[in-house]
C-alpha positions as CSV (number, residue, x, y, z in Angstrom):
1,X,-114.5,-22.4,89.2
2,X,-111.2,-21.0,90.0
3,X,-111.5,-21.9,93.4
4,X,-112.0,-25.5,92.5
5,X,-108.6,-25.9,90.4
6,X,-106.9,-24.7,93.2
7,X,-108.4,-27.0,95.6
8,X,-108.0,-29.7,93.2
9,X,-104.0,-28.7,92.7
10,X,-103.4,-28.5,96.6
11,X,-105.1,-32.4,96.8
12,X,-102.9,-33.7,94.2
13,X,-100.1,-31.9,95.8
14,X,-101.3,-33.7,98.7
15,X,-101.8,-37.1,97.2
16,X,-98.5,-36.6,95.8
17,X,-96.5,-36.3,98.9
18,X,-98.5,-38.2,101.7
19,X,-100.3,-41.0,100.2
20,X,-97.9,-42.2,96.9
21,X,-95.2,-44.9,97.7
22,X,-92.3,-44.6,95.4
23,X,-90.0,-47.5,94.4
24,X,-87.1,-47.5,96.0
25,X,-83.7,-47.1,93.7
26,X,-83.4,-51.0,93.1
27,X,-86.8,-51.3,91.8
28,X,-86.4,-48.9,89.4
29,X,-83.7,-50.0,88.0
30,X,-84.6,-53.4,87.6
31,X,-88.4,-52.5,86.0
32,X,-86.0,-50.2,83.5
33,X,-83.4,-53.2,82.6
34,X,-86.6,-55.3,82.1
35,X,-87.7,-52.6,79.6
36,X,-84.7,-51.7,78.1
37,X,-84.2,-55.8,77.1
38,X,-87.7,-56.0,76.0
39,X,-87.2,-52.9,73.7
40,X,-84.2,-54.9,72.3
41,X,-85.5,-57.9,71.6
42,X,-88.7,-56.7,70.0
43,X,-86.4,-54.5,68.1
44,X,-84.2,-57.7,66.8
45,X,-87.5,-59.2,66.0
46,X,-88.6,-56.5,63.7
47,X,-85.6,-56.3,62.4
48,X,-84.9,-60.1,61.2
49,X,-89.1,-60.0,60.1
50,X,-87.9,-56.9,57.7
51,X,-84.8,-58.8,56.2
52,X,-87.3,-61.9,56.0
53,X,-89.8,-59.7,54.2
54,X,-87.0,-57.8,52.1
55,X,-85.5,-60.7,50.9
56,X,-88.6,-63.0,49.8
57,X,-89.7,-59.6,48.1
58,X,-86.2,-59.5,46.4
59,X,-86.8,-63.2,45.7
60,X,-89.9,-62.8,43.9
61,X,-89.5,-59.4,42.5
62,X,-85.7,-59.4,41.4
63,X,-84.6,-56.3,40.4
């Protein structure tokens, strides 16, 4: 059993260096930008659905 983790380890290790293709620095920076703006807007989406939702409760519920 032991004997198989390591052989399992050394073909990652492998896998990892020979047969991967990593993006190059552009790529990465331009998947990350097209994250980061998607985090934002679904952020300024939650956000305006929360004052929506706060305000028709404080509408109907007055304090």
């Amino acid at each position: 059993m032991f004997k198989k983790l390591i052989k399992y380890c050394k073909n990652s290790y492998e896998e990892l260096l020979h047969k991967t293709t990593w993006p190059t620095r552009n790529e990465l920076t331009h998947k990350a930008l097209i994250v980061l703006t998607a985090s934002v807007i679904i952020a300024v989406v939650v956000f305006g659905m929360d004052k929506l939702f706060q305000f028709v409760m404080t509408t109907i519920y007055p304090h």
